[in-house]
N, C-alpha and C positions, 0 to 999 in steps of 0.2 A: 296060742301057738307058742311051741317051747324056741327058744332062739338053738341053734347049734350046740352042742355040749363042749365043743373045743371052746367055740367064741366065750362061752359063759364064762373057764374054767380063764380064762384068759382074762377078762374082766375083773373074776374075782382076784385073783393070785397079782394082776400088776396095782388091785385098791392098796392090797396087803403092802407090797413093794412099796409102795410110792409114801402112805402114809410114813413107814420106818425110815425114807429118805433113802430107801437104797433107789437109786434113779439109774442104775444100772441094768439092775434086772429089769426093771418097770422098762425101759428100750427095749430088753430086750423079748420083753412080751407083746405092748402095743407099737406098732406101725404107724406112724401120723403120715396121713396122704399128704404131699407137698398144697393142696388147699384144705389144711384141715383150717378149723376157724375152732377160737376157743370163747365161751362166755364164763366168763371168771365167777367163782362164789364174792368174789369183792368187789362187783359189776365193774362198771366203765364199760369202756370202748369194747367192741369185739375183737378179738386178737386172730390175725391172721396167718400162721406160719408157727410149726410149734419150735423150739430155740434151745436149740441141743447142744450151742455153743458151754466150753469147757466152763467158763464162768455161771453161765445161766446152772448147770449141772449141777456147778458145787455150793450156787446160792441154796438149791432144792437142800442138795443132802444136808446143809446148815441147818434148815429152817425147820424139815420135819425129824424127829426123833421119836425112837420108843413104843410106835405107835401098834394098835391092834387093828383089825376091818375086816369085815364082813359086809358082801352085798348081797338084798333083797332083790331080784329080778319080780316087777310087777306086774308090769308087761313087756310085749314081743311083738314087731311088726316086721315080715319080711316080704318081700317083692322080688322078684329081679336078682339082681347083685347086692341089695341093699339089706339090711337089717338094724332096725333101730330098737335098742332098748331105755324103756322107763323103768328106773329104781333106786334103789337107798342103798348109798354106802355108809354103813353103821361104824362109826371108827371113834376111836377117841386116840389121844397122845400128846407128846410134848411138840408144840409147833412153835416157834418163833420164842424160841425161850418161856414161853407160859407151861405153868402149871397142867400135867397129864390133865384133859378135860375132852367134854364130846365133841367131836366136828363133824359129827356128819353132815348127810349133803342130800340134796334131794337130784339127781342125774338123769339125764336125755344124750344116747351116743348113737352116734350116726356108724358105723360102719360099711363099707363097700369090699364087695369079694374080688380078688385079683387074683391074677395069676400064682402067686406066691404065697395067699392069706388073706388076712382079713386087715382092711385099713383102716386108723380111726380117722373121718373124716369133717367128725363135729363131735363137740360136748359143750353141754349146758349144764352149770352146776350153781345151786344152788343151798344157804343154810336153814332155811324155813321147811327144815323137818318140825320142828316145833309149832305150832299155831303163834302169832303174832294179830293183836288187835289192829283196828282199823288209823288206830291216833300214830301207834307205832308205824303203820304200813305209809302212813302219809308221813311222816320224818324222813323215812328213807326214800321215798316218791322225791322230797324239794331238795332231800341233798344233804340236811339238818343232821344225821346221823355221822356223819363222816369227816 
């Protein structure tokens, strides 16, 4: 099942945004519902509340530069109000002062339909687009990697 063509195009267009650090337009594409929950590509804790404060903004715009993206939509589940998509945002760029390189992300978004649009209400992201061995998966299991 295809997801919505709005939701898609909105997906796509705020990966683009976000990667270049423009975190302006990226607001102004996705919605975070007041309980969105976020799981970081840098794990830890689950982040509850997305933080749109002026300084959180201008850390974004700092950190990502230059950046390209393209997402693969894999799959599409929708019910209800709800619509979740599974897929790969194919991006590379300059992020945190490193050298233009891939970051993509392996992604799970939860959205819910509201009166006004579509809200994002969860994202899971993750960088094991790549296969990673079993030695390596258990470094980052104890913690070893970080």
């Amino acid at each position: 099942m295809a997801a919505d063509g709005d939701l898609e195009n909105l997906v796509r267009e705020s990966a683009v945004a976000y990667i270049r650090g423009d975190v302006d337009t990226y607001q102004k594409l996705i919605h975070h519902s007041d309980d969105y929950t976020l799981m970081s590509p840098l794990g830890g804790a689950v982040v509850h509340g997305f933080d749109s404060s002026p300084e959180a903004l201008q850390s974004t715009r700092e950190m990502f530069r230059s950046g390209e993206a393209s997402v693969d939509i894999e799959q599409c589940y929708q019910s209800g109000d709800l619509t979740v998509l599974v897929a790969v945002e194919r991006q590379h760029g300059e992020v945190t002062g490193l050298p233009d390189q891939d970051w993509s992300l392996r992604i799970t978004l939860v959205f819910r339909r509201t009166p006004s649009g579509w809200d994002l209400v969860h994202r899971h992201a993750d960088p094991l687009v790549h296969p990673i061995g079993f030695g390596r998966l258990a470094e980052l299991s104890r913690g070893a990697a970080g």
